[in-house]
Backbone bond lengths (Angstrom), bond angles and torsions (degrees), N, CA, C in turn:
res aa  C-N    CA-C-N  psi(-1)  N-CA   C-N-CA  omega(-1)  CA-C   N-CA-C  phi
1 X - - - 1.449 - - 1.516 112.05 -
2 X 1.502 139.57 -35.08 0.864 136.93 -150.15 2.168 95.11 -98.10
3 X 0.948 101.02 -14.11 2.034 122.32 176.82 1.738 81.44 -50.71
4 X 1.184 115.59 -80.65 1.722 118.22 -152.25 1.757 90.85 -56.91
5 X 1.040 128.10 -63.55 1.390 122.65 179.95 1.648 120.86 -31.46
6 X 1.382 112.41 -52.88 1.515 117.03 -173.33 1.574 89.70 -78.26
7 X 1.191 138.22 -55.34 1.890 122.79 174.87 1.184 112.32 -36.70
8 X 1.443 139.47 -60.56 1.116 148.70 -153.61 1.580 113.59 -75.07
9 X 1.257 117.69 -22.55 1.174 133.54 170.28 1.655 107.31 -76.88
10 X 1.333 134.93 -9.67 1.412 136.75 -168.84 1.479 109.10 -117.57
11 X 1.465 92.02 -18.83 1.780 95.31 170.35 1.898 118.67 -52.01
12 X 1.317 109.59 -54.24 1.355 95.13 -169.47 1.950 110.57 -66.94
13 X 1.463 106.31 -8.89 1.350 103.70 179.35 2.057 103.16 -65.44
14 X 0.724 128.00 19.20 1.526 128.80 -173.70 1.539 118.85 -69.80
15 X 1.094 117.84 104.53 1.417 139.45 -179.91 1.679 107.27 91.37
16 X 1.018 112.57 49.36 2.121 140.48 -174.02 2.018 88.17 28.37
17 X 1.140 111.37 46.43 1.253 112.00 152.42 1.788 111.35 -118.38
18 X 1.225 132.41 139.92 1.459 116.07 147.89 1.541 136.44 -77.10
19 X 1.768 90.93 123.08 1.917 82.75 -177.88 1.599 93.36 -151.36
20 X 1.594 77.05 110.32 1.840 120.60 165.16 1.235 111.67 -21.40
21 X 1.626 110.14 -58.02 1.727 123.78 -173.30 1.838 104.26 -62.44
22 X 1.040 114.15 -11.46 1.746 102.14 -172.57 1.803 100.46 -66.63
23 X 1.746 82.91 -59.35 1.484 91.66 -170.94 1.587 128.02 -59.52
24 X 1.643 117.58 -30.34 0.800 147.87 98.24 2.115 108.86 42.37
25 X 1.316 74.47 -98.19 1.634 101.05 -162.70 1.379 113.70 -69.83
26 X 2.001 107.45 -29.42 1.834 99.38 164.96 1.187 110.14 -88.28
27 X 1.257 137.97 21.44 1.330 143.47 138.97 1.172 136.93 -65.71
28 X 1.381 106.98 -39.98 1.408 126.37 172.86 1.253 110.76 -77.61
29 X 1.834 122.12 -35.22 1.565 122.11 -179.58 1.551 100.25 -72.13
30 X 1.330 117.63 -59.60 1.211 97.74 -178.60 1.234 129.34 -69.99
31 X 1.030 120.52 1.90 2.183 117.40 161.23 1.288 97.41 -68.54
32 X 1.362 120.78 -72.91 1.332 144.11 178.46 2.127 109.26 -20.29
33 X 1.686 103.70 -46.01 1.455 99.78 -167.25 1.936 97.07 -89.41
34 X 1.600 101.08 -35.60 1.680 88.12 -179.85 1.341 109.19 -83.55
35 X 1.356 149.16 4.82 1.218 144.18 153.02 1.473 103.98 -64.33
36 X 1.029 108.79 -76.44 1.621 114.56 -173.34 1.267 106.53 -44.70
37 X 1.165 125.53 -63.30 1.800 119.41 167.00 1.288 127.87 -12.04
38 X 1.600 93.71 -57.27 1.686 117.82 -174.78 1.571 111.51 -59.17
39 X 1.503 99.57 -63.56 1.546 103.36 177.13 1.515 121.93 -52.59
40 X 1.822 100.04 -54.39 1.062 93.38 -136.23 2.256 99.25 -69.17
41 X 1.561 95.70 -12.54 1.459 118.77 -173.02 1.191 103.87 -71.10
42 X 1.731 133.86 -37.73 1.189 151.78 -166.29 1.795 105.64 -73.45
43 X 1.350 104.47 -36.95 1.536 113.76 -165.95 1.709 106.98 -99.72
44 X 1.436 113.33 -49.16 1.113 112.45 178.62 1.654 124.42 -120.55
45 X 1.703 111.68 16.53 1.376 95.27 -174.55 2.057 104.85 -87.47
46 X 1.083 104.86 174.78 1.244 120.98 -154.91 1.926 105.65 -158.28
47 X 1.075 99.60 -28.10 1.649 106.78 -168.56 2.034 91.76 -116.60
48 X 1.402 104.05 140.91 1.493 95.19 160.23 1.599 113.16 -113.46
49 X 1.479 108.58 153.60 1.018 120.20 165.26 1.535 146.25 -49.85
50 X 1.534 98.17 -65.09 1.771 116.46 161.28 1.205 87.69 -136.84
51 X 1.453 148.02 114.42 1.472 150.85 149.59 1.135 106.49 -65.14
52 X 1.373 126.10 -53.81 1.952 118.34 173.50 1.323 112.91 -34.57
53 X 1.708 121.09 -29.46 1.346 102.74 -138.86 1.828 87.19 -116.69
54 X 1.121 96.38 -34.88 1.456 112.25 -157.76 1.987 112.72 -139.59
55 X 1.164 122.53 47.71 1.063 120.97 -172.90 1.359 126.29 -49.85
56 X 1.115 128.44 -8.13 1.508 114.08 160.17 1.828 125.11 -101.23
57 X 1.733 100.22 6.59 1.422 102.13 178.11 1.475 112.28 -67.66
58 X 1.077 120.40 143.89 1.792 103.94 171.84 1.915 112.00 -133.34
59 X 0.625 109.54 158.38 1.583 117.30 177.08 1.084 125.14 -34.24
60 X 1.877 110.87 -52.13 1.129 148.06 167.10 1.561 115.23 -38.88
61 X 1.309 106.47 -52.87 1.561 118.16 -167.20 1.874 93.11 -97.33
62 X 1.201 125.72 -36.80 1.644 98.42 147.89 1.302 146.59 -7.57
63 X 1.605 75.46 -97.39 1.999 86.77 158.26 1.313 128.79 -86.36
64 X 1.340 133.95 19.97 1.160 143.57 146.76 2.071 108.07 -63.05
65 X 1.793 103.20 -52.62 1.024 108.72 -168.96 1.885 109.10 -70.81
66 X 1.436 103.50 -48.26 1.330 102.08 164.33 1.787 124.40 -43.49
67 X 1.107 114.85 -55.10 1.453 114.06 -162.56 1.639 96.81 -65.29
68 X 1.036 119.07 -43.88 1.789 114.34 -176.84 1.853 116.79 -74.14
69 X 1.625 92.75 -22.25 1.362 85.25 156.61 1.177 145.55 -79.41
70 X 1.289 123.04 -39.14 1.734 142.66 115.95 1.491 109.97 3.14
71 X 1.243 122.80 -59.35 1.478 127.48 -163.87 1.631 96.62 -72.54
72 X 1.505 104.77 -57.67 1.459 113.51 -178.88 1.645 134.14 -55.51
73 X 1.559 75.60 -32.59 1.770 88.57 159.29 1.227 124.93 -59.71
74 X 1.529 110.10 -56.43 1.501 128.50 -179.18 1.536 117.82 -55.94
75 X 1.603 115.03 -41.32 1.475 133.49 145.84 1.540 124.34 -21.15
76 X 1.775 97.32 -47.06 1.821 95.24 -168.12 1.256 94.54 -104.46
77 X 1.599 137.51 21.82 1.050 105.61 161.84 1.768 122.20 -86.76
78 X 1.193 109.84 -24.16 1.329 143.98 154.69 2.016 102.25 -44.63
79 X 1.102 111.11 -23.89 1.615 113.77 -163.99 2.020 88.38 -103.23
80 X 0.935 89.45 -51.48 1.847 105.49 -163.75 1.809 97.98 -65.56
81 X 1.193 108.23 -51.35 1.768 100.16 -178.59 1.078 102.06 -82.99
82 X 1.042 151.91 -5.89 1.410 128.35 -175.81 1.942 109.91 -92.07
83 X 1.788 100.56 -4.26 1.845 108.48 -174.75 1.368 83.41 -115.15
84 X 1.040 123.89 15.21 1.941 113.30 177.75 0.809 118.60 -154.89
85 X 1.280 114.37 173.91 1.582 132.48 -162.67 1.900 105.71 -114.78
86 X 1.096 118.06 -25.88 1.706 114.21 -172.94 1.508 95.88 -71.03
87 X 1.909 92.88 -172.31 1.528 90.39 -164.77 1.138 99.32 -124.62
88 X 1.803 116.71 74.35 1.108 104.84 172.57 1.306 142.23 -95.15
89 X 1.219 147.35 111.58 1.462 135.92 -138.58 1.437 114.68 -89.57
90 X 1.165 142.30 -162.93 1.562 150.17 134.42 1.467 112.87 -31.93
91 X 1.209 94.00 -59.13 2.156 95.37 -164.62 1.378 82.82 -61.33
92 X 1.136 139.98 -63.79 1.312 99.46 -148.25 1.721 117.55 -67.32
93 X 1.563 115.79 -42.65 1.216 116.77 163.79 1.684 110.52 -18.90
94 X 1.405 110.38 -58.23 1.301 130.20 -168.71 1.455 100.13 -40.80
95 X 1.418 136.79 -71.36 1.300 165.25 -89.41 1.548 74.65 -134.74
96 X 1.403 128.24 -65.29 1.411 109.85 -153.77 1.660 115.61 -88.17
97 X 1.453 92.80 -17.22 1.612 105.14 147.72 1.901 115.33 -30.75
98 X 1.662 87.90 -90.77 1.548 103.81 164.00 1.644 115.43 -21.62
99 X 1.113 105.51 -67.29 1.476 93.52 -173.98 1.445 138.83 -55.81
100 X 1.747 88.10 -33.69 1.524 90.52 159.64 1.563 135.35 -105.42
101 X 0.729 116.94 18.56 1.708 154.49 -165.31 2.146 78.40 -95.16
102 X 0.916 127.61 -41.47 2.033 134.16 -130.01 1.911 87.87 -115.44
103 X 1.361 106.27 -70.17 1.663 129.18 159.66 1.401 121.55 -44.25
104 X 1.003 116.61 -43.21 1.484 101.36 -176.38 1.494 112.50 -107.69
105 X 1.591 117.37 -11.43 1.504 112.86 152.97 2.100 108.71 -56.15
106 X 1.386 90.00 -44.83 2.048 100.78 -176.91 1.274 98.44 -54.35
107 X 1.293 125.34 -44.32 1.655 107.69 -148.99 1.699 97.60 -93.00
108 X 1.729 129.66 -17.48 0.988 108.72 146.69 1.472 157.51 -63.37
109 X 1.523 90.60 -25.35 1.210 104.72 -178.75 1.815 94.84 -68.57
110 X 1.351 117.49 -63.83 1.501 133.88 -172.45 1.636 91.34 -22.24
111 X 1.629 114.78 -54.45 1.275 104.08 -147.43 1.593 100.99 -87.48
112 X 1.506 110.95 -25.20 1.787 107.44 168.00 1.398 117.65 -43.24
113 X 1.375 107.00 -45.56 1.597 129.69 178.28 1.677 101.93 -57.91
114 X 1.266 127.32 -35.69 1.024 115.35 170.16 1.652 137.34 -69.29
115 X 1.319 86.38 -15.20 1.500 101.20 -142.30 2.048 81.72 -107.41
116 X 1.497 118.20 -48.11 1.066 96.68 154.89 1.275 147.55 -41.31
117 X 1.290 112.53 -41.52 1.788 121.65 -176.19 1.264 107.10 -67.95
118 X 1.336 108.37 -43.98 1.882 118.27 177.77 1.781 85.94 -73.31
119 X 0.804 168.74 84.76 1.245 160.54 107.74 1.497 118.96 36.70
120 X 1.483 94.88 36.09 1.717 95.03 177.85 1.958 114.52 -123.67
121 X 0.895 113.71 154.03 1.473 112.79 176.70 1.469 130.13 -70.71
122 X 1.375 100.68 -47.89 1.468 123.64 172.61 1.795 106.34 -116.12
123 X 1.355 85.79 138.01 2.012 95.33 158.15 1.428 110.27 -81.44
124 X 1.095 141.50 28.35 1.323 157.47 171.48 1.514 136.49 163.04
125 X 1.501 116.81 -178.80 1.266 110.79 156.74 1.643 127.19 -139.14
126 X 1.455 110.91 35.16 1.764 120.87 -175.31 1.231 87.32 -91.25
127 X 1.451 153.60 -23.25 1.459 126.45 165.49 1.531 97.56 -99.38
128 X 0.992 122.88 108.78 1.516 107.76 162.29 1.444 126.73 -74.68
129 X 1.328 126.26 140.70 1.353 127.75 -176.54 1.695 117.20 95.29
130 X 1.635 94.16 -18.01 1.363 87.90 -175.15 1.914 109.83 -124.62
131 X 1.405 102.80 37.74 1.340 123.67 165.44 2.078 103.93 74.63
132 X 1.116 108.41 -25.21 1.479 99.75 -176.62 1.208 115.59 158.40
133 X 1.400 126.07 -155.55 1.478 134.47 168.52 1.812 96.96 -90.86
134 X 1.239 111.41 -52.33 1.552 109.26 -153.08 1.313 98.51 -92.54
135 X 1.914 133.10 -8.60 1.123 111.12 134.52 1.474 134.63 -60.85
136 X 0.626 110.19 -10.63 2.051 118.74 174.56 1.346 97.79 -80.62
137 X 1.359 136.15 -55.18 1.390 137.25 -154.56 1.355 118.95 -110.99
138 X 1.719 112.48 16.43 1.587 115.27 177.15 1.037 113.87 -64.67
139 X 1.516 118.86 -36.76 1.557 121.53 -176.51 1.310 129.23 -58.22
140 X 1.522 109.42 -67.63 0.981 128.81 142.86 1.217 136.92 -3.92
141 X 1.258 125.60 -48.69 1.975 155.93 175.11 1.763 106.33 -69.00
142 X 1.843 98.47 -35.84 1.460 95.53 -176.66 1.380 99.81 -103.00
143 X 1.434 126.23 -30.13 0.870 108.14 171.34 1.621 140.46 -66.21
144 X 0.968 129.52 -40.04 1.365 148.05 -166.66 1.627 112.22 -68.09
145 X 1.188 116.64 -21.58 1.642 108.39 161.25 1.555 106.24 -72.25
146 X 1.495 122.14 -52.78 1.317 144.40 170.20 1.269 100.51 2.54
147 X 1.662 101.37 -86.80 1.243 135.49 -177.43 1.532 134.63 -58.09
148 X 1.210 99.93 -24.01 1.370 129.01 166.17 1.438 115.40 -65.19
149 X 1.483 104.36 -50.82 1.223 116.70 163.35 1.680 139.56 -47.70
150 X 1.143 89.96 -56.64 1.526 103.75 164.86 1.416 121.97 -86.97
151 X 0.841 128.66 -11.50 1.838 141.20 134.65 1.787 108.84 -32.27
152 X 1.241 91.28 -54.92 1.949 90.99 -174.64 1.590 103.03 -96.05
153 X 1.504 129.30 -2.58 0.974 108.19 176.32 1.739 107.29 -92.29
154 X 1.257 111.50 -45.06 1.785 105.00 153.14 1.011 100.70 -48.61
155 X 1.419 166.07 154.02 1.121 167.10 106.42 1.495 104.88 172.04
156 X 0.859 125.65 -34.04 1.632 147.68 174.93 1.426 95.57 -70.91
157 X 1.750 122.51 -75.52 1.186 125.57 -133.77 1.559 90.72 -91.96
158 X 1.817 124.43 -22.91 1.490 98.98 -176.74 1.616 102.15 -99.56
């Protein structure tokens, strides 16, 4: 657990400059994709996703969560060039969208899956209502190598 933490901390070092907004911004995507999930799954899902694993995820709130993350992505690129100087475009926004849009649906489910087998509801109770600490930070855990990743693979290839 503590692996995604020390990556995630190296993200804004991306292109041996520091910038705040990287780290920043997969923070904001992933609020952005499990909010939208929540709602948009809460209001209109109808179909489930993995019911074994996760019975109230639904399809619906998927791509509910995807499409606004997408949007939001596309949003900060407009946010990100206008405090900088690199050349970062849409696609990539796009792309790292995707990745965590893909990851942080996985690392919830991963951790529902956990949380089922242990036969418990919540991984805690210091947030109440909002399942725990490591429900807040499942995403996050899968995400952040992800991203890390493709951080050094732009970085490599331009």
């Amino acid at each position: 657990m503590v692996f995604p933490f020390i990556i995630i901390v190296k993200i804004p070092s991306f292109y041996q400059t520091y910038e705040p907004l990287s780290i920043l911004s997969v923070f904001i995507l992933i609020w952005v994709n499990d909010t939208f999930a929540y709602l948009i799954g809460k209001s209109f899902g109808k179909h489930k996703l993995l019911e074994r694993i996760s019975p109230k995820k639904t399809i619906e709130g998927f791509l509910g969560g995807a499409a606004f993350t997408l949007v939001t992505s596309y949003l900060l690129t407009y946010l990100y060039t206008e405090n900088n100087t690199t050349t970062i475009n849409s696609t990539f926004w796009i792309v790292q969208a995707l990745i965590i849009i893909i990851f942080a649906t996985l690392g919830d489910l991963v951790e529902s899956k956990f949380k089922r087998s242990a036969n418990v509801k919540d991984s805690g109770n210091i947030m109440p209502g909002h399942g725990g600490i490591l429900d807040r930070l499942d995403s996050v855990i899968f995400v952040a190598p992800f991203v890390f990743l493709f951080y050094q693979i732009i970085s490599y290839v331009s």
